[in-house]
C-alpha positions as CSV (number, residue, x, y, z in Angstrom):
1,X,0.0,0.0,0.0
2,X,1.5,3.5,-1.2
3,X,1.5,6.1,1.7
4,X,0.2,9.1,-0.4
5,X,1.9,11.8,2.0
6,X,5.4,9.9,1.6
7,X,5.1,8.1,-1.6
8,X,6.7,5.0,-0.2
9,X,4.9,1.7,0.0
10,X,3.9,0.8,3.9
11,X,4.4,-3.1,4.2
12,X,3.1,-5.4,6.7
13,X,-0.5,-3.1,7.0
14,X,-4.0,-4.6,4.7
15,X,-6.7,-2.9,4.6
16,X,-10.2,-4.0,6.1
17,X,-11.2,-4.8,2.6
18,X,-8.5,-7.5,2.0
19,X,-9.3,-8.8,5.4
20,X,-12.7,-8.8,4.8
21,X,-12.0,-10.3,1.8
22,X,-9.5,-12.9,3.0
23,X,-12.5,-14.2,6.0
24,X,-14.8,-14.6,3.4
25,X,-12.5,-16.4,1.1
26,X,-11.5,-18.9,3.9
27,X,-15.3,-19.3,5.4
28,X,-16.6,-20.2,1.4
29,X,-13.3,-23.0,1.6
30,X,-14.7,-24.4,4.7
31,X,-18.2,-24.5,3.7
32,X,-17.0,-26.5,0.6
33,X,-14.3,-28.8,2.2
34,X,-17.4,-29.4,4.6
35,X,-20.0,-30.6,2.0
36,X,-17.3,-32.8,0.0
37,X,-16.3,-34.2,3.2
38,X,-20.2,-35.6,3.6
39,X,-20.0,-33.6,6.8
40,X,-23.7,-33.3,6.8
41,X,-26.3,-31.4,4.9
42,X,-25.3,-27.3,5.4
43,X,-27.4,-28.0,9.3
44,X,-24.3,-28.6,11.1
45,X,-25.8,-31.7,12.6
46,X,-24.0,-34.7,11.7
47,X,-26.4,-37.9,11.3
48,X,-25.8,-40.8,13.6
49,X,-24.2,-43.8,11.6
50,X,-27.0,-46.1,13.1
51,X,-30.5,-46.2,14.5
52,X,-29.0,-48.5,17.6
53,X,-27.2,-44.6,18.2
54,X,-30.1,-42.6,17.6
55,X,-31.5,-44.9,20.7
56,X,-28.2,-44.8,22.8
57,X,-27.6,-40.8,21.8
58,X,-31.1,-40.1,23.2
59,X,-31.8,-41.3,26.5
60,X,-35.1,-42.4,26.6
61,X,-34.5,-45.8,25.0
62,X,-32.3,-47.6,28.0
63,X,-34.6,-50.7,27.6
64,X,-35.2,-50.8,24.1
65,X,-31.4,-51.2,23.7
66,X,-30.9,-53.7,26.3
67,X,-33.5,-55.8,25.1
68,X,-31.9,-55.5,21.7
69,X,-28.9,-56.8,23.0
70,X,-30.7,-59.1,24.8
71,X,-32.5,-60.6,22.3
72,X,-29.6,-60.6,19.7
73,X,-30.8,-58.3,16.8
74,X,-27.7,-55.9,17.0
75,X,-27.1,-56.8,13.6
76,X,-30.2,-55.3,12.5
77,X,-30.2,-52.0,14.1
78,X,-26.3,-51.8,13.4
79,X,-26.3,-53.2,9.9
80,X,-26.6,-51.7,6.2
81,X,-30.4,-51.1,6.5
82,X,-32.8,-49.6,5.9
83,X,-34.7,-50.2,9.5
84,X,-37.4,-48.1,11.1
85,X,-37.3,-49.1,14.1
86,X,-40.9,-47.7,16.2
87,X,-39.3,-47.4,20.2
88,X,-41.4,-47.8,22.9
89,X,-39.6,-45.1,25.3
90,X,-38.8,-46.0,29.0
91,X,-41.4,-45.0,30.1
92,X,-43.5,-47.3,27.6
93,X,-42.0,-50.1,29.3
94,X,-43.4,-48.7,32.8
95,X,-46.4,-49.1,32.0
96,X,-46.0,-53.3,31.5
97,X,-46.2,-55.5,34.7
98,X,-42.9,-56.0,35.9
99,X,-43.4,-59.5,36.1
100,X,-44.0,-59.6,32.0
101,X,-40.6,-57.2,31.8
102,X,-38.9,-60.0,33.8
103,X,-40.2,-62.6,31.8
104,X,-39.4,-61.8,28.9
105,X,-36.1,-61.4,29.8
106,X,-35.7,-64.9,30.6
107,X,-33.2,-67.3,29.0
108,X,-35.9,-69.6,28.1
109,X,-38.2,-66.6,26.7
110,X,-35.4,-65.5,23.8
111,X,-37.5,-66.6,20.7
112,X,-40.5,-64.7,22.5
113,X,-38.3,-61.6,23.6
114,X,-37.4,-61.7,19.1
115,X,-41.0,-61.4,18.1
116,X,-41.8,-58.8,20.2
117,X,-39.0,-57.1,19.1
118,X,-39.3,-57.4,15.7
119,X,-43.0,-56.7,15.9
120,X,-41.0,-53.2,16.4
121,X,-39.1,-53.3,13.7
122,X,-40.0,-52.7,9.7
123,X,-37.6,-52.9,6.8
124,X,-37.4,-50.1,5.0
125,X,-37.3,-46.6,5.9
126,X,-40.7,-45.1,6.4
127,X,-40.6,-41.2,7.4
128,X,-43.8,-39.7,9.5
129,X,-44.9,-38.3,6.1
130,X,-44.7,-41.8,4.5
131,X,-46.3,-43.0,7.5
132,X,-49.5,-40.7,7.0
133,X,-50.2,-42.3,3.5
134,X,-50.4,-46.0,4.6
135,X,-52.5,-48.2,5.5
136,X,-50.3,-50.7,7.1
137,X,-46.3,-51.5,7.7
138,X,-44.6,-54.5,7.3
139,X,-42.8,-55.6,10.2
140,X,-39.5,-58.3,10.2
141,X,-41.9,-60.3,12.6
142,X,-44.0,-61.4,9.8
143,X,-47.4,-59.6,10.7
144,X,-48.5,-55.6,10.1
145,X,-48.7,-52.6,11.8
146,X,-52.1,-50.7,11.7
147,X,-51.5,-47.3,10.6
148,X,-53.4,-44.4,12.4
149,X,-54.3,-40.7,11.8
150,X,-56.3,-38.6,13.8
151,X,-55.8,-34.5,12.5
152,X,-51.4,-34.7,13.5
153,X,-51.5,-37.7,15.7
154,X,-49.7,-40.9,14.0
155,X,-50.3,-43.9,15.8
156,X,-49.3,-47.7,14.8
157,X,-51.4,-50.2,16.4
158,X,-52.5,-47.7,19.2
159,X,-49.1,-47.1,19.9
160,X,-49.1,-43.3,19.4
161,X,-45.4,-41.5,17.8
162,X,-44.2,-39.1,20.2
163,X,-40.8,-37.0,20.2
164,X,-40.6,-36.3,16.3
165,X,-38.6,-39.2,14.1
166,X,-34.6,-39.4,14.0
167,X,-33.0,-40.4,11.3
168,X,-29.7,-42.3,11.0
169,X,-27.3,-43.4,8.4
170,X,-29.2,-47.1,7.9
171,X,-32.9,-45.9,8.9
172,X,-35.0,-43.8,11.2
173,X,-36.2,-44.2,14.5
174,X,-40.0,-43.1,15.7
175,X,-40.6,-43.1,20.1
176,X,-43.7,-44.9,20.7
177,X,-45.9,-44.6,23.7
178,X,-46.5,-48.2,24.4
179,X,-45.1,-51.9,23.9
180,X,-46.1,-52.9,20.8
181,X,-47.6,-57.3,21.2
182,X,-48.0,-59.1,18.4
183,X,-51.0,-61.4,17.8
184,X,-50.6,-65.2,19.0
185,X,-49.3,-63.8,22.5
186,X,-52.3,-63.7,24.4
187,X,-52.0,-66.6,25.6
188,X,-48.9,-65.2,27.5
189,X,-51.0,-63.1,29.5
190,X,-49.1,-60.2,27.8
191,X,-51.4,-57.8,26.5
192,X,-53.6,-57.9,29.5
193,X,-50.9,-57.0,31.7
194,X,-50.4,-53.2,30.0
195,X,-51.8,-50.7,32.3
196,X,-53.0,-47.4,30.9
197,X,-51.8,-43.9,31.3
């Protein structure tokens, strides 16, 4: 830069415009470096790998997890995907008999601990607004989920969706309000253990 009382050139000084200049330059290279990267999509919320860290990351899905584990379908909620996987939060799992929580966490339960499980779990990926425009969803269990709508309530088999959806690198996860029970286990004495609110 040329002093203009002097006539000599000042070194070591910029001007706010080349700084300006130079912030902008370097915040664009991030933004780009960012996106290439697959460091998300321009939110600045990275998207959990799995839905098995969706339920770990949140908090309210302690027994959901450890019945996963439990029963052995890691492999599912950890694998390629798709999965939606409908949660019955904590909470949900209050509201069962203790004695049917205890159960089914039996050694010689396993097989039964699976299908109720996978009564919670659908291949594919199935988003609240996908949700909305079915009828049904398959479930890896075998049988169907009843699809419900009533004005911005979703519900699947009575089971209403509560804390919004969270979506993960191989699916999306939607909290439930109650233990979902496949038919064939009434003679359990399963579903008539579930207290209401």
């Amino acid at each position: 830069m040329v002093d203009k009382k002097t006539n000599k050139i000042e070194r070591g000084r910029m001007s706010w415009e080349t700084w300006l200049f130079m912030l902008l330059g370097v915040a664009l290279l991030f933004m780009v470096v960012s996106r290439a990267c697959g460091e998300g999509d321009g939110s600045g919320i990275n998207e959990p790998a799995t839905v098995m860290e969706v339920m770990t990351g949140e908090g309210e899905y302690a027994t959901m997890r450890s019945l996963i584990v439990l029963g052995g379908l890691e492999a599912v909620v950890e694998g390629d995907g798709p999965v939606t996987v409908f949660a019955p939060t904590d909470r949900a799992f209050e509201k069962l008999n203790a004695d049917v929580l205890a159960d089914l966490k039996k050694e010689s339960n396993r097989e039964t601990l699976r299908q109720v499980l996978s009564f919670h779990l659908a291949p594919g990926m199935y988003l609240r607004n996908d949700l909305i425009n079915m009828e049904v969803v398959p479930t890896l269990e075998g049988q169907t989920l009843r699809v419900g709508v009533v004005g911005e309530t979703v519900s699947v088999d009575g089971a209403v969706l509560v804390g919004g959806e969270r979506l993960a690198g191989n699916g999306v996860v939607h909290g439930i309000d109650r233990v979902l029970l496949p038919g064939g286990l009434d003679g359990l004495g399963l579903e008539k253990e579930i207290d209401g609110e």
